[in-house]
N, C-alpha and C positions, 0 to 999 in steps of 0.2 A: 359582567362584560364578556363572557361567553358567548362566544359565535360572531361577536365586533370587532375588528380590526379598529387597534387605535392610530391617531395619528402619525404615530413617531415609526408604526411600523409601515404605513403607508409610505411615511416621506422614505423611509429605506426600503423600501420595494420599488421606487421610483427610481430611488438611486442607483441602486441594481440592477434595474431592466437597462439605467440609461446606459451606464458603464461595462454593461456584459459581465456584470460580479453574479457568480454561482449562488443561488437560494440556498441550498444549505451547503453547509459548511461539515465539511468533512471533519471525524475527531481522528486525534493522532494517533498512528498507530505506535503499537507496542516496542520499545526497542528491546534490540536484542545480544548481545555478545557474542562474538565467534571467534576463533581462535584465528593464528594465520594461515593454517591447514583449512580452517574451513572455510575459510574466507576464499583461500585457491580454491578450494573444489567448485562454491559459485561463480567467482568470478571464471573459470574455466567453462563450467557451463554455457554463461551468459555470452562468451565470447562466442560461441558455435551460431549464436540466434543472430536473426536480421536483426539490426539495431528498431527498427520500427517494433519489436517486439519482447525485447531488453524489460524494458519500464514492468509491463505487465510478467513477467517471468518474475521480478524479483520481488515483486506485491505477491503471491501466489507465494513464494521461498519465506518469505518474513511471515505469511500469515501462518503457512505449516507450522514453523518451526514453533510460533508463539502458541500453536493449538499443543505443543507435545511440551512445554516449560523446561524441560533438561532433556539434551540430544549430544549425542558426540558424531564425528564422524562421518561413521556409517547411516546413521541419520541425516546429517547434510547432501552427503549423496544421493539416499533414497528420494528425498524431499526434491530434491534439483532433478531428478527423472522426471518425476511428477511431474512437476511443473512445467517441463519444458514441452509436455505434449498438450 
């Protein structure tokens, strides 16, 4: 069945196109813990940004910190620089 599309996946590509539902499906991302120091330092960040540019800042903060697995701090800072340009 290689290279065929079966029915079921037609009827849901149907459904999709009709409904404006995204083809693929995003996987979740990673969560992460932060203390309430670090939690202020991003949300202090985040508050400096145009709201239209919030969302994408803290996908960019969640994906650093998940690429470094243990950070304190000084690390949520540096991370919140980054991102914010």
């Amino acid at each position: 069945m290689r290279g065929q599309v079966s029915s079921r996946e037609e009827s849901n590509h149907r459904h999709n196109k009709r409904f404006g539902v995204r083809e693929q499906i995003q996987p979740l991302p990673q969560m992460i813990a932060l203390t309430d120091h670090q939690l202020k330092i991003v949300m202090d960040s985040a508050a400096n940004l145009q709201p239209d540019r919030r969302d994408v800042f803290l996908q960019r903060v969640g994906a650093m910190l998940n690429l470094r697995h243990r950070f304190d701090d000084a690390d949520v800072a540096e991370v919140t620089k980054l991102a914010s340009t």
